[in-house]
BALOBA-1460 file (C-alpha; in Angstrom, 3 decimals):
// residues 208
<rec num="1" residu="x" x="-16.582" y="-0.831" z="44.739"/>
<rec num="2" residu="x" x="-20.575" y="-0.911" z="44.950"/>
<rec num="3" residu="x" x="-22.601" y="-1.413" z="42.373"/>
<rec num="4" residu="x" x="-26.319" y="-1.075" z="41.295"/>
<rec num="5" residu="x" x="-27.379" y="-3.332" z="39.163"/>
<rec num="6" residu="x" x="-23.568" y="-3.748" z="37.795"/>
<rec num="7" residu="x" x="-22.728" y="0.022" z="37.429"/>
<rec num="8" residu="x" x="-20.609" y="1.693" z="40.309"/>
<rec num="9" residu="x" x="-21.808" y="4.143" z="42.444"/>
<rec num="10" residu="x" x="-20.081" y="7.476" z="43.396"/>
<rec num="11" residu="x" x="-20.920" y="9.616" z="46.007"/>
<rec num="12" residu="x" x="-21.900" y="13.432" z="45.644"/>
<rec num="13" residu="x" x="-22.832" y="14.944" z="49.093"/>
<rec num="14" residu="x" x="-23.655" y="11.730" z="50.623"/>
<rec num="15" residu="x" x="-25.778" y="10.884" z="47.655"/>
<rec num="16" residu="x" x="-25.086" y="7.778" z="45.612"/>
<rec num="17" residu="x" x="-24.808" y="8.374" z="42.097"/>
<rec num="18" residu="x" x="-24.157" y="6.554" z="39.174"/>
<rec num="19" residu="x" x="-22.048" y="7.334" z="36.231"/>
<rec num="20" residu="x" x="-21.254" y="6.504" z="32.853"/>
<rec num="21" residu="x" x="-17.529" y="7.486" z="33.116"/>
<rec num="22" residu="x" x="-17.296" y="5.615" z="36.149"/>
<rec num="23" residu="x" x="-18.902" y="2.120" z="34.418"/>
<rec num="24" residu="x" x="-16.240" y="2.874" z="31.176"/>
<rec num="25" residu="x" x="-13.217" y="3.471" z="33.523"/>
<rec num="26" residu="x" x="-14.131" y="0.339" z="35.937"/>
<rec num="27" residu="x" x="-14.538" y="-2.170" z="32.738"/>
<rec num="28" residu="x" x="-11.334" y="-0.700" z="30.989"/>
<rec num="29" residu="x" x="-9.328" y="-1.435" z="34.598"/>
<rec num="30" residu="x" x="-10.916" y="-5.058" z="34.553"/>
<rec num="31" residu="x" x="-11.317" y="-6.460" z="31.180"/>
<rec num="32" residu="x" x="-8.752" y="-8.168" z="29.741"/>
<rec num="33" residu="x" x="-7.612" y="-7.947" z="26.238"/>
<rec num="34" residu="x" x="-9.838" y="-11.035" z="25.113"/>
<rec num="35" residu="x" x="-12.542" y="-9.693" z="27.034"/>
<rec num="36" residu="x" x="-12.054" y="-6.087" z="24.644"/>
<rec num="37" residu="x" x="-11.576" y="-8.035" z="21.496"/>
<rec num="38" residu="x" x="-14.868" y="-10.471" z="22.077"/>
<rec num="39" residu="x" x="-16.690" y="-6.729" z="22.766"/>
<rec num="40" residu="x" x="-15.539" y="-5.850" z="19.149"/>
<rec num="41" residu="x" x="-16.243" y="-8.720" z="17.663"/>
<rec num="42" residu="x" x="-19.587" y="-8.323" z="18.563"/>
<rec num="43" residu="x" x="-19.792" y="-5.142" z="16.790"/>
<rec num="44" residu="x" x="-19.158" y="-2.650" z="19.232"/>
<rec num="45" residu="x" x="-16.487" y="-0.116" z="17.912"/>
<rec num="46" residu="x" x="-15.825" y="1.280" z="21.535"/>
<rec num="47" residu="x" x="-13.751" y="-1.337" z="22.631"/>
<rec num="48" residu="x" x="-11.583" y="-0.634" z="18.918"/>
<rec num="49" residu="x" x="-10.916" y="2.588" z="21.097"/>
<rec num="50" residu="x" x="-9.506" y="0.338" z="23.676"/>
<rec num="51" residu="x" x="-7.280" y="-1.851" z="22.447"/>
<rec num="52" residu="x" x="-5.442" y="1.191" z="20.610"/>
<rec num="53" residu="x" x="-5.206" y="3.104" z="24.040"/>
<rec num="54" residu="x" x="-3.004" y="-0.063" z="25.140"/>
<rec num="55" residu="x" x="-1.027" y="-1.171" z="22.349"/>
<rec num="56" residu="x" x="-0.408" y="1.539" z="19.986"/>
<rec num="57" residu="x" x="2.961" y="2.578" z="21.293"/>
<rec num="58" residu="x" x="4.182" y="-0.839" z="21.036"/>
<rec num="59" residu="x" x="2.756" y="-1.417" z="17.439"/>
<rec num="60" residu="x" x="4.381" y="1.929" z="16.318"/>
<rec num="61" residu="x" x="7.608" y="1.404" z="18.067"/>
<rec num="62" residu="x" x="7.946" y="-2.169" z="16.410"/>
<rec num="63" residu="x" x="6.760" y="-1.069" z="13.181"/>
<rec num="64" residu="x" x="9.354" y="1.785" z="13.224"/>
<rec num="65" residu="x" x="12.677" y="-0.310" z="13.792"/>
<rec num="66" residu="x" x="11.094" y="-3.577" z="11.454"/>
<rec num="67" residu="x" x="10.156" y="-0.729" z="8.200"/>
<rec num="68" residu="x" x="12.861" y="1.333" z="8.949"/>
<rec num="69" residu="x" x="10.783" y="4.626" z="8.772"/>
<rec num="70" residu="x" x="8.899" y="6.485" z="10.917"/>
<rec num="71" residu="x" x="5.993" y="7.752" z="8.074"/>
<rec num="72" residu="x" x="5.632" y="3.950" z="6.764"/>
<rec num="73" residu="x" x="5.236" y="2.716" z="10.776"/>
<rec num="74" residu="x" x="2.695" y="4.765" z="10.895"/>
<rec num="75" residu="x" x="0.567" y="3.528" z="8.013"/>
<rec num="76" residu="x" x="1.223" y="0.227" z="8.887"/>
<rec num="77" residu="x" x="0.037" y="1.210" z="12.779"/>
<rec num="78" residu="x" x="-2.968" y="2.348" z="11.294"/>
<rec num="79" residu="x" x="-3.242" y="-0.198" z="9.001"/>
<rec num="80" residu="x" x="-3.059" y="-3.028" z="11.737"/>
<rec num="81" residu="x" x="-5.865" y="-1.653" z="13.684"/>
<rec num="82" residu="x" x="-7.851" y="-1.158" z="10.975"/>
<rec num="83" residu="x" x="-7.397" y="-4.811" z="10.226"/>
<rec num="84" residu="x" x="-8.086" y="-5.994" z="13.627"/>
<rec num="85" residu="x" x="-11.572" y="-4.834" z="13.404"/>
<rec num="86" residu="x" x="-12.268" y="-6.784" z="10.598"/>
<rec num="87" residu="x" x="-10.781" y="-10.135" z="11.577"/>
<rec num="88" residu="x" x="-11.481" y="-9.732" z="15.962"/>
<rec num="89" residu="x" x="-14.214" y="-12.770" z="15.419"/>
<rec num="90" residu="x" x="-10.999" y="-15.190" z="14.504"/>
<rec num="91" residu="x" x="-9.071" y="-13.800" z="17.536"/>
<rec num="92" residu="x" x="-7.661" y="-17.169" z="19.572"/>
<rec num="93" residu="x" x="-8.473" y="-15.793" z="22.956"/>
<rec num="94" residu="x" x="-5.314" y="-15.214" z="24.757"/>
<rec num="95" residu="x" x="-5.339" y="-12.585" z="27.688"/>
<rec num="96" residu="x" x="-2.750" y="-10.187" z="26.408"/>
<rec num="97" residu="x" x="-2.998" y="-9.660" z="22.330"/>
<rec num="98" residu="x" x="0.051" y="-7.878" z="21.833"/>
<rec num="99" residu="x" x="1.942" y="-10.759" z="20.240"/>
<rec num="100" residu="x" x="-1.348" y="-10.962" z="18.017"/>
<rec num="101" residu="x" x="-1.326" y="-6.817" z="17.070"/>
<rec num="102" residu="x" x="2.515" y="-7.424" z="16.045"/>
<rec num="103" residu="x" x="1.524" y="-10.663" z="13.781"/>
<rec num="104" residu="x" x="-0.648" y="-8.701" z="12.058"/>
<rec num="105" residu="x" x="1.812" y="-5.630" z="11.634"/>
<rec num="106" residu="x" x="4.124" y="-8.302" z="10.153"/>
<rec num="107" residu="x" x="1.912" y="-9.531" z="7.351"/>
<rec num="108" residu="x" x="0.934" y="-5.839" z="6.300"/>
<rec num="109" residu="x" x="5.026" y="-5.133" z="5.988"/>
<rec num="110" residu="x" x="5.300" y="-8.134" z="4.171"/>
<rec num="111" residu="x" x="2.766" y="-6.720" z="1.644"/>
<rec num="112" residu="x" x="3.393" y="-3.912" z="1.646"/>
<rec num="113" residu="x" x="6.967" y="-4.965" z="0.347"/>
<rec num="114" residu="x" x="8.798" y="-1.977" z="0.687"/>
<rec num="115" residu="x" x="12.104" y="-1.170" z="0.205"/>
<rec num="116" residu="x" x="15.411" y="-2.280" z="2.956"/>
<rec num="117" residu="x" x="16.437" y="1.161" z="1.932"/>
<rec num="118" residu="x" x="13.909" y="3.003" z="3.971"/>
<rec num="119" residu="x" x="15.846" y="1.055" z="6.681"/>
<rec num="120" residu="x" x="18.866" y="2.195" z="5.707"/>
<rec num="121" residu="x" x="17.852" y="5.496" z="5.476"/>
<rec num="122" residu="x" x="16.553" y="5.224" z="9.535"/>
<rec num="123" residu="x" x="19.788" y="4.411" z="10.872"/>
<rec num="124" residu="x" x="21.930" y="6.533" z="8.741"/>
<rec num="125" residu="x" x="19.261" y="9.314" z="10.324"/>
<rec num="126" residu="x" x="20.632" y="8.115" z="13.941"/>
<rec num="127" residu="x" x="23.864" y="7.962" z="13.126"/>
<rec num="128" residu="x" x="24.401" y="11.657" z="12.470"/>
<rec num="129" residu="x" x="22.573" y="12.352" z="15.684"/>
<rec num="130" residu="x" x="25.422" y="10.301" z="17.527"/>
<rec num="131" residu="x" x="27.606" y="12.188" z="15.913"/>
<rec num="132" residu="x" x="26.250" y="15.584" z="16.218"/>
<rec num="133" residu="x" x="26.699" y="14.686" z="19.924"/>
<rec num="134" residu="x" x="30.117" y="13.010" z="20.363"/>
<rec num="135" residu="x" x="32.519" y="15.262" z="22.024"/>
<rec num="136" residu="x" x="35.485" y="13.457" z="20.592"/>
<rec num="137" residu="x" x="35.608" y="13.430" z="16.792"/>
<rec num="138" residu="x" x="36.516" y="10.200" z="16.861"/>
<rec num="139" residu="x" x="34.331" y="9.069" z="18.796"/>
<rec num="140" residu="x" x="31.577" y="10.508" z="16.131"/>
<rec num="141" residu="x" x="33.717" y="8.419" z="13.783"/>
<rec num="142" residu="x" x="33.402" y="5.451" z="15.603"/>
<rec num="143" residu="x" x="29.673" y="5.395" z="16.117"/>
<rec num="144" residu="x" x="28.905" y="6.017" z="12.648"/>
<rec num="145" residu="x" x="30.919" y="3.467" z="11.274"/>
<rec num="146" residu="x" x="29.505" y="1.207" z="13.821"/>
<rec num="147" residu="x" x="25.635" y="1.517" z="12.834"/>
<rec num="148" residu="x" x="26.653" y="2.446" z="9.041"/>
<rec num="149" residu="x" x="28.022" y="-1.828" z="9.872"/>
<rec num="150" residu="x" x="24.573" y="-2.408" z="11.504"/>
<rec num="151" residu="x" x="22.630" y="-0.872" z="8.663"/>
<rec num="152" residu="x" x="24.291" y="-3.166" z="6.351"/>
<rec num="153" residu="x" x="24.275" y="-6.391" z="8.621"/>
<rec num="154" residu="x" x="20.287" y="-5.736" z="9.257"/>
<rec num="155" residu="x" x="19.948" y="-4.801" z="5.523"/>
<rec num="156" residu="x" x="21.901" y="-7.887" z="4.665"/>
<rec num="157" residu="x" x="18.687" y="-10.022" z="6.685"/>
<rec num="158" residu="x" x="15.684" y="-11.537" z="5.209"/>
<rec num="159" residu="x" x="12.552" y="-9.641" z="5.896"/>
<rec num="160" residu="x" x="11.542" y="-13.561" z="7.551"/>
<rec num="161" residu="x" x="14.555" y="-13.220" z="9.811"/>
<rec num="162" residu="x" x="14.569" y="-9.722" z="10.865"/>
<rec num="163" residu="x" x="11.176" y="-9.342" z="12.126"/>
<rec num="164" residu="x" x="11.829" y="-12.342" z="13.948"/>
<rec num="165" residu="x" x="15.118" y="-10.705" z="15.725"/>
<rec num="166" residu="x" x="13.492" y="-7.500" z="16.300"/>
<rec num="167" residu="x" x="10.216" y="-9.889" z="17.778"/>
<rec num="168" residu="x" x="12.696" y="-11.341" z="20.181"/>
<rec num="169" residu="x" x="15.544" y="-9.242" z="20.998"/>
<rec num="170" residu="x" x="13.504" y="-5.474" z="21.187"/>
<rec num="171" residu="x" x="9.805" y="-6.562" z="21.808"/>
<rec num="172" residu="x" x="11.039" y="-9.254" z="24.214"/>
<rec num="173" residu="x" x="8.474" y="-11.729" z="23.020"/>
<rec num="174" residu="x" x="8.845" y="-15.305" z="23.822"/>
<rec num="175" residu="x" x="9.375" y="-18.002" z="21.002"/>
<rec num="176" residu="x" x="5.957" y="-19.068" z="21.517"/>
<rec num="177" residu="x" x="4.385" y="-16.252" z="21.457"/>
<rec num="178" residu="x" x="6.194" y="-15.155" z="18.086"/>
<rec num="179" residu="x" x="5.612" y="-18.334" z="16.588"/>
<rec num="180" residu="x" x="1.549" y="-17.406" z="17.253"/>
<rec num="181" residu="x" x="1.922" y="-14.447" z="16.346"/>
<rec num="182" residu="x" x="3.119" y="-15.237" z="13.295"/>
<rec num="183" residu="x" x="1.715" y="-17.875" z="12.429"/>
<rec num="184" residu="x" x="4.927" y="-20.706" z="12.286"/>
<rec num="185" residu="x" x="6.103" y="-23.036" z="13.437"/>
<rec num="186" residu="x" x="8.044" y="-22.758" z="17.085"/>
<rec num="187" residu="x" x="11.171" y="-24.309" z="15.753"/>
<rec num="188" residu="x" x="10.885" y="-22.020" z="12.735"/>
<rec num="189" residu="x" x="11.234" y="-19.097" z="15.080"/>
<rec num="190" residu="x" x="14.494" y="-20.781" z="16.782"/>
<rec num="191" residu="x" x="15.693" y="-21.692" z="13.250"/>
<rec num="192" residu="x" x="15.372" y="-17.840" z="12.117"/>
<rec num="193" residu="x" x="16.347" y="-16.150" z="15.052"/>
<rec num="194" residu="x" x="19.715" y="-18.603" z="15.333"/>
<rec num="195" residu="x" x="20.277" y="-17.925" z="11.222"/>
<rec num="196" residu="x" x="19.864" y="-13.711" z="12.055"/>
<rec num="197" residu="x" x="22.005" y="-13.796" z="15.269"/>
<rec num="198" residu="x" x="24.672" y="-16.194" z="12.997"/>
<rec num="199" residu="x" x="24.727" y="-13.683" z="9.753"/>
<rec num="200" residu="x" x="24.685" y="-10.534" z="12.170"/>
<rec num="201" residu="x" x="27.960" y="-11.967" z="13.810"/>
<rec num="202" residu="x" x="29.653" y="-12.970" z="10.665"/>
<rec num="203" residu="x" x="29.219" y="-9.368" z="8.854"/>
<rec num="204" residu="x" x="30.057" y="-7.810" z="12.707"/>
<rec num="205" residu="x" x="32.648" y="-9.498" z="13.579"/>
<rec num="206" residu="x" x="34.286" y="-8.584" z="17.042"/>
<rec num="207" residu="x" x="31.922" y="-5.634" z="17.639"/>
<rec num="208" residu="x" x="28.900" y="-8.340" z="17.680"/>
């Protein structure tokens, strides 16, 4: 693309102009994460804009299955970007900070403290809609006393141990990258994740 002095020209009737829009879309497409996050550390609010455009759905969607309800995911959501614009001057640098965003949804669970029921309450929630939509009645059967077991398994886990699982097994984050996220030890991680995977199959058994 040309530029002019570092904004991008467009062409309008074989004139070269140069646009705002065009100098916002080019830098979203190029910057990186760190690149956003140093741009709001330095105070401007824009780039806040940003990093929500990107990561959002994955804070909500993580926040949903580790509170257990859609209305407290969505506090917490807010919640974590609100926080990132007060602490994106201590941000480590990496290129991608979705591990980071989910770190930080983490602690505000963890303080927020609220109650494994609202978990519960989620998966009881999907279990009727399995049901609703089983042809066979026993089949309905079935899946609800299948995720009515889940419920209690996941219920059964530490906070500690369940966001790691969720971390690993739904976000697909790497022990590393959970361990920086937040803020432990990698081993810690491994010891966790082994301890959820180990408590899930003993209160499973053979549907594990």
């Amino acid at each position: 693309m040309a530029l002019v002095d570092g904004e991008p020209i467009v062409w309008s009737e074989g004139v070269a102009v140069v646009t705002r829009a065009n100098v916002v879309l080019q830098r979203a497409v190029e910057e990186s994460d760190a690149d956003v996050v140093a741009r709001l550390a330095a105070g401007d609010m824009s780039a806040l804009g940003v990093i929500y455009d990107r990561h959002a759905t994955s804070v909500l969607r993580f926040a949903t299955r580790a509170s257990g309800h859609p209305q407290d995911a969505e506090d917490i959501t807010h919640a974590t970007f609100v926080k990132v614009a007060d602490i994106a001057k201590g941000y480590d640098g990496r290129l991608s900070c979705r591990p980071w965003l989910f770190g930080i949804a983490a602690r505000i669970m963890s303080h927020r403290r609220r109650s494994i029921s609202r978990f519960a309450r989620f998966l009881l929630e999907h279990a009727w809609f399995v049901a609703k939509d089983a042809h066979d009645p026993s089949d309905a059967l079935d899946a609800r006393s299948e995720l009515l077991g889940l419920d209690r398994a996941l219920s059964a886990l530490s906070d500690a141990k369940r966001v790691v699982l969720i971390l690993f097994e739904v976000e697909c984050l790497s022990g590393e990258e959970i361990a920086q996220a937040l803020s432990i030890p990698v081993g810690t991680v491994w010891t966790r994740l082994h301890a959820a995977r180990r408590e899930l199959r003993n209160a499973l058994g053979p549907r594990a």
